[in-house]
N, C-alpha and C positions, 0 to 999 in steps of 0.2 A: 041114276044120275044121267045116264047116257040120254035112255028116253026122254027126259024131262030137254033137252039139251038137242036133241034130232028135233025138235021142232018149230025151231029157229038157226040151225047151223047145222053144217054135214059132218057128222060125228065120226070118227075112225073107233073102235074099238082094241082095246090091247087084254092079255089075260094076265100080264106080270111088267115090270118094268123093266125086262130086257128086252121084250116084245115090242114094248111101248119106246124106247131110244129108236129103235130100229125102224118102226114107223115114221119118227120124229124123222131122221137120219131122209130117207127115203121121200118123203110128202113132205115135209118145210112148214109144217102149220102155222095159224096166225097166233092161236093158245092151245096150250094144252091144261085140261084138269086132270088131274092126279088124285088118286088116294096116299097118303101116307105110308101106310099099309100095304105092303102090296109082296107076293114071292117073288123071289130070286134077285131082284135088283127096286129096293123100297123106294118111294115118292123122293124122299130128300136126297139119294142117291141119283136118281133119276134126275131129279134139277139140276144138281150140281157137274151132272154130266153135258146137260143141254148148255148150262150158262160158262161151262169153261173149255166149249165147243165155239170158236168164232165163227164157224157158219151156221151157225144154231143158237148161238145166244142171245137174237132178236124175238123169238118164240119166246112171249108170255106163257109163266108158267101159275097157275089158279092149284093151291094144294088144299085139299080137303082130310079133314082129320076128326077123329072121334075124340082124341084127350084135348084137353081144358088148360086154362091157365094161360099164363106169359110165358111159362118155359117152351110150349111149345110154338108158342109164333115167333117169338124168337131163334131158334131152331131153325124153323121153317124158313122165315127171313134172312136167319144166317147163312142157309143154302142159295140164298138168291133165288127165293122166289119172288115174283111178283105180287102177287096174294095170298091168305091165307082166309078157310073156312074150316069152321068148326060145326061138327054134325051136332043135332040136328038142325038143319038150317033151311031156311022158307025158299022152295023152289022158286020167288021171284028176287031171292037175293042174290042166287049163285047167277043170273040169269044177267041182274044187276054187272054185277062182277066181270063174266066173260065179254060185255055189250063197254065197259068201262076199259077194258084191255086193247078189246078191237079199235075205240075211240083214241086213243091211246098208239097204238100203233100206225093209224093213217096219219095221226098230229104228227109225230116224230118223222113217218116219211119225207110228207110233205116238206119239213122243214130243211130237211136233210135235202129235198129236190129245189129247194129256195136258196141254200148255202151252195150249193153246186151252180146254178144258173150266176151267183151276183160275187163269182171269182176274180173278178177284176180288181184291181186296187183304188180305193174311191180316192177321188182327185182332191188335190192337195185345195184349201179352202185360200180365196179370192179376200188379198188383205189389201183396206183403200190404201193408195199411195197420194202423198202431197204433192202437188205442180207447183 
């Protein structure tokens, strides 16, 4: 996953998901993908730490999983994640995905830096009067 994903984006690497908070914590990334799966602190643990972290729960979270089904995107979704992929999946969907998050997060900036700029109170509306 990593490779497929270093060649279009600067990938950090984690070997468990205490590891991977901690990087999170540290570097501020725009997404992180996750496995599900993972030792000592699992994918949906992992989200759920990033998303009820307020200076961390702008960080898209892309969780990647082996099992099937509605039970687990929903699971997964439950955790607040932002996405959910199920293995085996075509290296140009996850790719898809991450390029959808990033787009995704400069919209909401922006918007965010558009509601900041137009703070004023818009003036009250110009009603004709009779002479």
């Amino acid at each position: 996953m990593a490779r497929l994903l270093e060649r279009h984006h600067r990938v950090l690497r984690a070997r468990n998901g205490q590891e991977a908070l901690a990087l999170v914590r540290e570097v501020r990334p725009d997404v992180v993908v996750s496995d599900v799966m993972m030792p000592v602190l699992d994918g949906l643990a992992l989200t759920r730490a990033i998303k009820s972290d307020p200076e961390l729960q702008r960080c898209a979270v892309i969780l990647v999983t082996a099992r099937h089904g509605a039970g687990a995107v929903v699971e997964g979704l439950g955790a607040r994640a932002d996405d959910f992929v199920a293995k085996p999946f075509a290296a140009e969907e996850l790719l898809a995905r991450v390029q959808t998050q990033l787009r995704l997060r400069d919209l909401q900036q922006t918007l965010v830096r558009s509601e900041r700029g137009s703070c004023s109170a818009p003036s009250p509306p110009e009603w004709p009067t009779r002479s």
